[in-house]
C-alpha positions as CSV (number, residue, x, y, z in Angstrom):
1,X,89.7,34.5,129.1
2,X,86.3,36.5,128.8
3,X,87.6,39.4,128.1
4,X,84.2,41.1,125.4
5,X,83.0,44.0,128.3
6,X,82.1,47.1,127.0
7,X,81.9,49.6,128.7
8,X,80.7,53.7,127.1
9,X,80.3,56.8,129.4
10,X,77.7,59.2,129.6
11,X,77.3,62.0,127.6
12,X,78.4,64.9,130.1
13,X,82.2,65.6,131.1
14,X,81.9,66.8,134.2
15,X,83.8,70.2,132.6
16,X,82.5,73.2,130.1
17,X,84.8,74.0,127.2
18,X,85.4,77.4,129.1
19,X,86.9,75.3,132.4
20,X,88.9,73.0,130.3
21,X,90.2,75.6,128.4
22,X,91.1,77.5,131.5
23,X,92.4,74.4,133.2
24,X,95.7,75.8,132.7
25,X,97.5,72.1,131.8
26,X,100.0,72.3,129.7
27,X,98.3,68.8,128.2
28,X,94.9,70.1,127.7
29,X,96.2,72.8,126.2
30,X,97.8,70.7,123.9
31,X,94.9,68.4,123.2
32,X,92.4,71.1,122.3
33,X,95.7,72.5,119.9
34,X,95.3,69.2,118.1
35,X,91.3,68.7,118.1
36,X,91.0,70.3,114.7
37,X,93.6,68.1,113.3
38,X,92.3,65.6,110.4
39,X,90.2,62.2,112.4
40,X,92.6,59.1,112.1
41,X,90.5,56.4,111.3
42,X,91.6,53.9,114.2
43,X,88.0,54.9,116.0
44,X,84.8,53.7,114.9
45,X,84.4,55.9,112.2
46,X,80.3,56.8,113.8
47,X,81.3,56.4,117.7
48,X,83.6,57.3,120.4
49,X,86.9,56.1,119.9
50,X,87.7,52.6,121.3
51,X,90.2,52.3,124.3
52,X,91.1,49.0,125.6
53,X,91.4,48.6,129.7
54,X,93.5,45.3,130.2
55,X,94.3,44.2,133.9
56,X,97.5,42.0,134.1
57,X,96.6,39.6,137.3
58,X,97.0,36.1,138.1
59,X,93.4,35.5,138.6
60,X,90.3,37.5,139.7
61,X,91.2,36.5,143.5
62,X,95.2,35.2,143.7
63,X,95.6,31.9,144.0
64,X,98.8,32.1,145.9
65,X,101.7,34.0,147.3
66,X,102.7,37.7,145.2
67,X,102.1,41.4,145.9
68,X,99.7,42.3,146.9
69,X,99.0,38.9,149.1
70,X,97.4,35.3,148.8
71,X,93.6,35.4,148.2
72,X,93.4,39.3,147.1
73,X,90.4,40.5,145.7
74,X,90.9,42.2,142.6
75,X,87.3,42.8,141.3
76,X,86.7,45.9,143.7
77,X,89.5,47.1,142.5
78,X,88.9,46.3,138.9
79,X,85.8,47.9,139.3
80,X,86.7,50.7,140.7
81,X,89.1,51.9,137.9
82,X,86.9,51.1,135.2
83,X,84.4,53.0,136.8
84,X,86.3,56.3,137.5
85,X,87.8,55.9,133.5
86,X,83.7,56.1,132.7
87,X,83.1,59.0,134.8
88,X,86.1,61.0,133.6
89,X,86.1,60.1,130.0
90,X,82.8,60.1,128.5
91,X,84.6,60.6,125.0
92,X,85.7,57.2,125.0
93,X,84.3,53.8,125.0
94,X,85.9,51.5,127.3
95,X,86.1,47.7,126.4
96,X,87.9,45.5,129.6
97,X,90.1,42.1,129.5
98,X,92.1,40.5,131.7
99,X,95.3,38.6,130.8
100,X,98.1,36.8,132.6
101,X,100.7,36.7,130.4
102,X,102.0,37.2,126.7
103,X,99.8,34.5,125.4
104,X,96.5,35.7,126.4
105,X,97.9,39.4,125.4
106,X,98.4,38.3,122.2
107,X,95.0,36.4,122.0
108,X,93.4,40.0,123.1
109,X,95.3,41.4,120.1
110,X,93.8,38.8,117.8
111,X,90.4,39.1,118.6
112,X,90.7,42.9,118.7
113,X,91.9,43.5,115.1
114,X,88.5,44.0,114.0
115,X,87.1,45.6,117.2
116,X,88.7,49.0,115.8
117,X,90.9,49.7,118.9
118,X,92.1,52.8,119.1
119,X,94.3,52.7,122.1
120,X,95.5,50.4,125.4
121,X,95.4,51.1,129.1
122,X,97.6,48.0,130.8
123,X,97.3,48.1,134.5
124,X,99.8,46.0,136.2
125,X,98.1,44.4,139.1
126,X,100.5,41.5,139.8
127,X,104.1,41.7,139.8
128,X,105.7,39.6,136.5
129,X,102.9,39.5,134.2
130,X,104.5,40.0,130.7
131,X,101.2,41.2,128.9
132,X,102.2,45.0,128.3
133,X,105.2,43.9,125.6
134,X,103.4,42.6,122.9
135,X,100.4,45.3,122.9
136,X,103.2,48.4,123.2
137,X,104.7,46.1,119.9
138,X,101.6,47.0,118.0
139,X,102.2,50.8,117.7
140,X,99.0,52.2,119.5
141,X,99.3,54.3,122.2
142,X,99.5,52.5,125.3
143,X,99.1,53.9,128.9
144,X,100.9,51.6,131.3
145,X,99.6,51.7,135.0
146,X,101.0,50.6,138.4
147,X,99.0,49.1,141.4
148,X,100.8,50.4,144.4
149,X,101.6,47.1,146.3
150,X,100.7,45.0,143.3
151,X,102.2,45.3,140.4
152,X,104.7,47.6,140.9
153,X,108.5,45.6,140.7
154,X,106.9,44.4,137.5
155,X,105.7,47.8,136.2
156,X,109.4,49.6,137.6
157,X,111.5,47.2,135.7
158,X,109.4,47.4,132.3
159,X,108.5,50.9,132.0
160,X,112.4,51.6,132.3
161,X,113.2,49.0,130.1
162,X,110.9,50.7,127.9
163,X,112.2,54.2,128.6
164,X,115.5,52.8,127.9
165,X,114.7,51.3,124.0
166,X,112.4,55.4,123.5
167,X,109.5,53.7,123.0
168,X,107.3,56.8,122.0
169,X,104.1,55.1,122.2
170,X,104.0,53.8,125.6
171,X,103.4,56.4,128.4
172,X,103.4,55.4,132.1
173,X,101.5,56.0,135.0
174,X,103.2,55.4,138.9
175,X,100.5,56.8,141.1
176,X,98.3,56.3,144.4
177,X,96.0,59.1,143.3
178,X,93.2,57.6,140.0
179,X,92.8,61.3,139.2
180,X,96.6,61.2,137.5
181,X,95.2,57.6,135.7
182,X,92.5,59.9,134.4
183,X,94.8,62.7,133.3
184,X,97.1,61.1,131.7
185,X,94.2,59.1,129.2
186,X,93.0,62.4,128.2
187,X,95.7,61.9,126.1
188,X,94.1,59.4,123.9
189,X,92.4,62.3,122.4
190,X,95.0,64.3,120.7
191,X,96.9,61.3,118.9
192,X,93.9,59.7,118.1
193,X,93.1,62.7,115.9
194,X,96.2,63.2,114.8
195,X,97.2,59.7,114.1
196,X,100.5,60.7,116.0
197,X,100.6,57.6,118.4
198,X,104.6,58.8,118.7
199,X,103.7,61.4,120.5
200,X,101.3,59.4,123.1
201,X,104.6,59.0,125.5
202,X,105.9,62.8,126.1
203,X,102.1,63.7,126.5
204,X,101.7,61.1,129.4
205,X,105.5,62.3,131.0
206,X,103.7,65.9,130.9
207,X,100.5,65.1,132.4
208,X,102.6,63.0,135.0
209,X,105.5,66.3,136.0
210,X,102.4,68.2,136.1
211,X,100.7,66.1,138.6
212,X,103.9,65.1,140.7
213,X,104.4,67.8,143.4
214,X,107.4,70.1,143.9
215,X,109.8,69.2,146.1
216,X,109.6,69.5,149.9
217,X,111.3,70.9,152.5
218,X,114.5,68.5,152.3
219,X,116.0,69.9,155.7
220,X,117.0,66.6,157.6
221,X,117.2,66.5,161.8
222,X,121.1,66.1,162.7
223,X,122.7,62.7,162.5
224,X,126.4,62.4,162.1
225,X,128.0,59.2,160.5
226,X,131.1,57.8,161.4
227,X,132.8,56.1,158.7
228,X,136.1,53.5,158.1
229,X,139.3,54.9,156.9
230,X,139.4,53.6,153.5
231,X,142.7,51.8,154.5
232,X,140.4,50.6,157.7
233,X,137.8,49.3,155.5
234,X,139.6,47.4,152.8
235,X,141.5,45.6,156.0
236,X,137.9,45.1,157.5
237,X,136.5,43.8,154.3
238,X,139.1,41.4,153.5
239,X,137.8,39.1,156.9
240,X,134.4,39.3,155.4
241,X,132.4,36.3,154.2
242,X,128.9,36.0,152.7
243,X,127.1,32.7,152.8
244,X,124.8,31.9,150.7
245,X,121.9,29.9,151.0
246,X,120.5,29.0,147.4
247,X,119.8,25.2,146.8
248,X,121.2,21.6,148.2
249,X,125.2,22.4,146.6
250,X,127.9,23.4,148.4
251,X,130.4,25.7,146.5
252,X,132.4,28.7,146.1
253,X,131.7,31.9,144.8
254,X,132.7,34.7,142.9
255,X,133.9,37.5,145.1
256,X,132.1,41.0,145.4
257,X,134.0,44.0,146.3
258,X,136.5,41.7,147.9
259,X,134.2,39.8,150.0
260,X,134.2,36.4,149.8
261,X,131.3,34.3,149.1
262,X,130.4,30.6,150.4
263,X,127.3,28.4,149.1
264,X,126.1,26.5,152.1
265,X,122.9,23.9,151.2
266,X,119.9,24.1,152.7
267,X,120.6,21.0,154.5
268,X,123.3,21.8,156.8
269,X,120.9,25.4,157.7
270,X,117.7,23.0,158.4
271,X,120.1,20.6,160.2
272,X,121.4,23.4,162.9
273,X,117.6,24.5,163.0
274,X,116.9,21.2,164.0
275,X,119.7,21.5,166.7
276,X,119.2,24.4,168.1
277,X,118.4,24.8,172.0
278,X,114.7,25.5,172.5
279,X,115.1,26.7,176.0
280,X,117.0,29.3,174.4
281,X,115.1,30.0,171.7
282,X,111.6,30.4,173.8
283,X,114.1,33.0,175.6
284,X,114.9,34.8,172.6
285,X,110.9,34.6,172.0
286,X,109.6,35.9,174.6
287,X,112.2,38.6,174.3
288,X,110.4,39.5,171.2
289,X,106.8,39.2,172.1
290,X,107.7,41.4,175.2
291,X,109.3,44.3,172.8
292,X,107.0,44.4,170.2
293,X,104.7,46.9,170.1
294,X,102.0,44.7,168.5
295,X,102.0,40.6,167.9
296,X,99.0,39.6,165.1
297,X,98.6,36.3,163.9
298,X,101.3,34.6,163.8
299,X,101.0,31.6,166.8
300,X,103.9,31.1,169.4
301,X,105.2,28.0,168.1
302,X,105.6,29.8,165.1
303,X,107.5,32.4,166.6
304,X,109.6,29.8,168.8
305,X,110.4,28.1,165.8
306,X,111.4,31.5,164.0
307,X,113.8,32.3,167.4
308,X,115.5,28.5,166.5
309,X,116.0,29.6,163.2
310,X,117.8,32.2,164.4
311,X,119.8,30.3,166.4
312,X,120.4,28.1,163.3
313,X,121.8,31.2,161.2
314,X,124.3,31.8,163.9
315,X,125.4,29.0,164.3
316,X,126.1,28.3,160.6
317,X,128.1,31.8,160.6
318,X,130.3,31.0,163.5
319,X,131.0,27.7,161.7
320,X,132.0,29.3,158.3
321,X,133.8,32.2,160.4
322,X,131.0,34.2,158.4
323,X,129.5,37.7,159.2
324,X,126.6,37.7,156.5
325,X,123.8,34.8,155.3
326,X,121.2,35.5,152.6
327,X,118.9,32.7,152.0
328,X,116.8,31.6,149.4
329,X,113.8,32.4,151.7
330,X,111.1,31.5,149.4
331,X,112.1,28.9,147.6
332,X,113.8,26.8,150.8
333,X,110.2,27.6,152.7
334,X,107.9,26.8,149.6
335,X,110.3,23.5,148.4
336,X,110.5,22.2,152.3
337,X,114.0,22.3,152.5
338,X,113.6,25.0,155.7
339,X,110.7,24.7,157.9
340,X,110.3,28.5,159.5
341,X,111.3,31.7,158.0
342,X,114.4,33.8,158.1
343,X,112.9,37.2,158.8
344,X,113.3,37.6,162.3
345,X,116.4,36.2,162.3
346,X,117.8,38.6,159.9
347,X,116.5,41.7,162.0
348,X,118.3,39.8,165.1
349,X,121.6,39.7,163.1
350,X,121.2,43.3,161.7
351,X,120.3,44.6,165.0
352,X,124.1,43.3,166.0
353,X,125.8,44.8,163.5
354,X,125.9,41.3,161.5
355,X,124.3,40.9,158.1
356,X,121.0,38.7,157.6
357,X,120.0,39.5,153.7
358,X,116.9,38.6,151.9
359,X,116.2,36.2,148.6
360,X,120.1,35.0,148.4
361,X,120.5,38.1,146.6
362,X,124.6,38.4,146.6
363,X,124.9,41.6,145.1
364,X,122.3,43.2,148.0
365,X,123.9,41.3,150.7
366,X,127.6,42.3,149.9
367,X,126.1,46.0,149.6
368,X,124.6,45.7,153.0
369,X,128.5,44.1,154.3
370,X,130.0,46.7,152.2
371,X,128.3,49.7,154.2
372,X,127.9,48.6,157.2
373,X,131.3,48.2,157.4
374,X,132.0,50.9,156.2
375,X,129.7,52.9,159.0
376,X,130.9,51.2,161.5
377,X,127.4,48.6,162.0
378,X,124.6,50.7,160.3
379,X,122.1,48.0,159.7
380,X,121.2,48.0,155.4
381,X,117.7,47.2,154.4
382,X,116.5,45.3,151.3
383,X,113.6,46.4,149.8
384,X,111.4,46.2,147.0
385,X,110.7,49.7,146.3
386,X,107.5,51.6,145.2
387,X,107.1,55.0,142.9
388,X,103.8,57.2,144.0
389,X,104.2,60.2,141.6
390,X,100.9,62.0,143.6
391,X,103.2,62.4,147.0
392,X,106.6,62.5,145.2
393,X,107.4,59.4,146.9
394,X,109.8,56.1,146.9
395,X,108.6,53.7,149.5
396,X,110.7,51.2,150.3
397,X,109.0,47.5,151.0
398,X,110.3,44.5,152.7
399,X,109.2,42.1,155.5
400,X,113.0,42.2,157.3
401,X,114.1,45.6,158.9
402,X,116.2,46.2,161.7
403,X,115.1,48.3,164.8
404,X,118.3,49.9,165.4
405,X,118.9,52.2,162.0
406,X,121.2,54.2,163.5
407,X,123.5,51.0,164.7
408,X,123.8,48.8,167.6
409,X,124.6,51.3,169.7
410,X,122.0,53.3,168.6
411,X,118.4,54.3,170.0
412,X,115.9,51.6,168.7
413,X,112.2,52.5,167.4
414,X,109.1,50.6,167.6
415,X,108.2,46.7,165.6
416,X,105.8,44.5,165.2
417,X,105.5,41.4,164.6
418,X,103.3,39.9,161.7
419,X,103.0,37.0,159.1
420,X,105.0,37.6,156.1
421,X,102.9,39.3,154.0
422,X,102.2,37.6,150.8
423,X,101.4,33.8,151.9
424,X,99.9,35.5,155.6
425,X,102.4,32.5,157.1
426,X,105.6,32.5,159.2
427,X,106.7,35.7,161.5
428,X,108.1,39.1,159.6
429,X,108.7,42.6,161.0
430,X,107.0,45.5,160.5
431,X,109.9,48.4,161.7
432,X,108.5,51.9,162.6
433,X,111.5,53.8,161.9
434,X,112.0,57.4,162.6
435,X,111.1,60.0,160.2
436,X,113.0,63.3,159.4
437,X,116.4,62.2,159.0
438,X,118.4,61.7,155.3
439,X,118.8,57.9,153.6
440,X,121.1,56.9,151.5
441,X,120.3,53.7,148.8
442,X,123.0,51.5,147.0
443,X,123.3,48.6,145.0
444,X,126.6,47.6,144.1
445,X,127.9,45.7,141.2
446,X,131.2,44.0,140.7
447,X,130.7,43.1,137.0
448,X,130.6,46.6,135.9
449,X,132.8,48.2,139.4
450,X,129.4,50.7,139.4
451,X,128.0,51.7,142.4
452,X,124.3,52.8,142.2
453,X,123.7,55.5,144.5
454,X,120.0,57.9,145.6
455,X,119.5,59.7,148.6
456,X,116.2,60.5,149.7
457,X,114.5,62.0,153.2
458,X,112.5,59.4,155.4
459,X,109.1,61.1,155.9
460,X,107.1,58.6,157.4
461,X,106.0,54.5,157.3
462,X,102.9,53.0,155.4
463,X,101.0,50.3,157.2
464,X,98.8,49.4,154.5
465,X,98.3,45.8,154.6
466,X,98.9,45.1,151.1
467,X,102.4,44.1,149.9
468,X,105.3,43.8,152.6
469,X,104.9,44.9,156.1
470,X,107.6,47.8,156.7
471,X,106.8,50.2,154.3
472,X,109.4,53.5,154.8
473,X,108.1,56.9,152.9
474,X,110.5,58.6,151.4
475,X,111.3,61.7,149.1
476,X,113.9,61.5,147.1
477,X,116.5,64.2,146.7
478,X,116.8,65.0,143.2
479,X,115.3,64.5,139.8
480,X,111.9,62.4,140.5
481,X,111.6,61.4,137.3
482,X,115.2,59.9,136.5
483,X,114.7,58.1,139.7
484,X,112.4,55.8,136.8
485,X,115.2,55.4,134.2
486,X,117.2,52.0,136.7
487,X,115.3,49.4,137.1
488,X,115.4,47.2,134.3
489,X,119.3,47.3,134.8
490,X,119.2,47.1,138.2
491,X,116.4,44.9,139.1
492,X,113.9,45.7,141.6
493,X,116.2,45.4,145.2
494,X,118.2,48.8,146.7
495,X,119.9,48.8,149.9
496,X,119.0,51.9,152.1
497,X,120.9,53.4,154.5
498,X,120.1,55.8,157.5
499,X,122.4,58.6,157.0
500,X,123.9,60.7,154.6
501,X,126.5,58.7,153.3
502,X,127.8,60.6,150.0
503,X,131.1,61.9,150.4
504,X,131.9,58.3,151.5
505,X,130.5,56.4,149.2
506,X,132.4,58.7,146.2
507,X,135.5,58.3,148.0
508,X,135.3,54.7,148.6
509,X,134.7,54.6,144.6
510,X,137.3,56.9,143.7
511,X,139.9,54.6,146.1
512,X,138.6,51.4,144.4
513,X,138.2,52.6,140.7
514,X,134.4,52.1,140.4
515,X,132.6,54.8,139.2
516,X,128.5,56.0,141.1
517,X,125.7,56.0,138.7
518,X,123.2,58.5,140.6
519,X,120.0,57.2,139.8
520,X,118.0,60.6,140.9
């Protein structure tokens, strides 16, 4: 890939020595500490000092489905980064690439080991692009960016990977606002003089605690839980049953947290979707279309078609005396082996107290089956989750949510209905859920009897239109930036939970023998 534009600023900062110096940041501080420090010769040794943007995409405009959606424009975007780098840092001269993997990374290193590079900014703008490993291999400092709603279950599950092996060249950068980009590369500067490239990481985390605002007021409105017995629970659990939906195989499966687990093929779901009664399902339709608050895009015999799908997921539960499905959604849509989308489904199921879980993710599903029992029907929500340092925010992502967070006897809030977001196809539900009241996230996992465990305070929803459609704003309770250190051990899905579900969750690992890793 063309990746030779260069790219210098003007000759004015924007900021006198006396401002800068009076800033007040503790980074600043330390850069102008380190200016009189002998020149590493990693610059041109008669120009600015050479940083290297590289943006980690599919293509210029995505070819298919991945955050942020099919056919996304990345140039604007592109262009706008580069552009606020050149404003803010005149000192350096900005060279651009773009790479889509490890192979064209490493071709970018190649070409660049006589270009004099003196440093990397890797901006994640798709998910699972591997091209930030092999430049943080070579030792220069290396700021790692996230585009909200693009890159970010990539960029969550490398930079802790990378937290976890102490990689002191590699600092990271998780927010909405391009002013904490440009902060944090000001700290080129100072280990480029000082050829201390080990250093580059702690001055991006202090640039980035700097930047993240304190806490809020964490006061949540009043919303009592009531939970199982633990005797009530393991009884409960026992009758549990997860099927899941992977491929065209039949089988058993390991059990998680006592629940046991069915592989049912695509086949026998597409077969009952096939069967289903479309009288009822244009009843359950229209149901839908009535209740929503909005309806965009997605035609009705798309949405009768989701309602027999449905229909098809119950079905196959009552057959297999089953209380929970997760379905390789993706991969049964994209491979023709099921013929609408689960989604609505799912928020039917968990509206009921039932379990309807995302991907054929086991581990999230018998979370979900796990808590909900547990709270008596309290709906669990997969989601791919989203770091924004400038708001001291998690934001939760997914295109399934229930209605009814509190249970099924509870108040419902406000849906729409829209195409699932990253192929624009299909139905999916954007849930407007209350704000105000306490969360509680899990994952659970029976390998290592660990429960995973952050609470954080619902402040509002996003309905940007990138990534998946409900988007729930949260502030976590806790250390922010621990809240970074999971997800490469994790992987990118947690299961949140309207209310404040502590005490039980420690008891109900105490009474099994697991032990709660708090992630915050």
């Amino acid at each position: 890939m063309n990746h030779e534009t260069r790219l210098t600023g003007c000759g004015c900062c924007g900021m006198s020595r006396r401002r800068f110096l009076a800033s007040g940041c503790a980074a600043c501080a330390g850069a102008v500490g380190l200016m009189a420090a002998p020149r590493r010769t990693w610059a041109q040794a008669s120009g600015k000092p050479r940083i290297r943007i590289v943006y980690s995409l599919h293509a210029d405009v995505q070819p298919g489905p991945d955050w942020p959606n099919v056919g996304f424009d990345f140039r604007p975007v592109m262009e706008r980064i580069t552009n606020a780098l050149l404003q803010a840092c005149p000192e350096y001269e900005f060279l651009t690439a773009k790479a889509n993997g490890e192979e064209q990374a490493q071709q970018i290193l190649h070409e660049d080991a006589s270009a004099n590079i003196a440093g990397y900014i890797v901006y994640q703008l798709n998910c699972w692009n591997r091209v930030v490993h092999p430049i943080a291999a070579t030792g220069k400092p290396v700021l790692y960016a996230d585009f909200q709603y693009g890159g970010s279950g990539g960029f969550l599950v490398y930079a802790a990977g990378f937290l976890r092996q102490n990689t002191p060249n590699l600092g990271f950068v998780a927010s909405s606002n391009l002013q904490d980009l440009i902060a944090a590369a000001k700290c080129f500067a100072p280990v480029i003089q000082s050829g201390a490239a080990s250093e580059f990481a702690a001055a991006v985390a202090r640039t980035r605690i700097a930047g993240t605002p304190m806490p809020g007021d964490l006061g949540c409105l009043p919303d009592p839980v009531e939970v199982l017995s633990i005797e009530e629970w393991k009884a409960r659990i026992a009758e549990c049953r997860i099927l899941a939906v992977l491929d065209e195989n039949a089988r058993s499966g390991d059990p998680v947290m006592g629940i046991a687990v069915e592989y049912v093929p695509f086949k026998e779901l597409n077969e009952a979707w096939k069967a289903a009664d479309m009288d009822e399902a244009r009843a359950i339709a229209d149901r839908w279309q009535q209740n929503a608050a909005r309806l965009e895009n997605v035609p009705r015999e798309v949405l009768d078609q989701s309602a027999a799908m449905y229909l098809a997921e119950k079905a196959v539960l009552q057959k297999h005396n089953a209380n929970a499905i997760t379905i390789n959604c993706l991969g049964g849509f994209y491979g023709g082996h099921i013929h609408a989308y689960p989604c609505l489904g799912f928020h039917e199921l968990n509206n009921q107290g039932l379990v309807g879980g995302c991907e054929c993710d086991i581990r999230s599903a018998a979370t979900m089956v796990a808590f909900t029992t547990l709270t008596k029907g309290r709906p669990g929500y997969i989601s791919d989750p989203v770091m924004d340092t400038a708001k001291r925010q998690i934001i939760y992502a997914h295109c399934v949510a229930s209605n009814k967070v509190f249970g099924p006897d509870g108040p419902t809030n406000p849906y729409e209905i829209l195409t699932h977001s990253e192929d624009r196809q299909g139905a999916a539900v954007r849930s407007i859920v209350p704000a105000g009241y306490m969360s509680t996230s899990l994952e659970v996992s029976q390998e290592n009897k660990e429960i995973l465990f952050h609470q954080a305070k619902v402040v509002g929803n996003d309905s940007d239109d990138r990534a998946c459609r409900t988007k729930i704003c949260a502030e976590p309770v806790g250390d922010f930036e621990k809240l970074f250190t999971e997800w490469d051990r994790w992987g990118w899905h947690r299961v949140t939970f309207y209310g404040d579900l502590k005490e039980p969750v420690f008891a109900l690992a105490d009474a099994l023998g697991w032990k709660v890793t708090e992630e915050a």
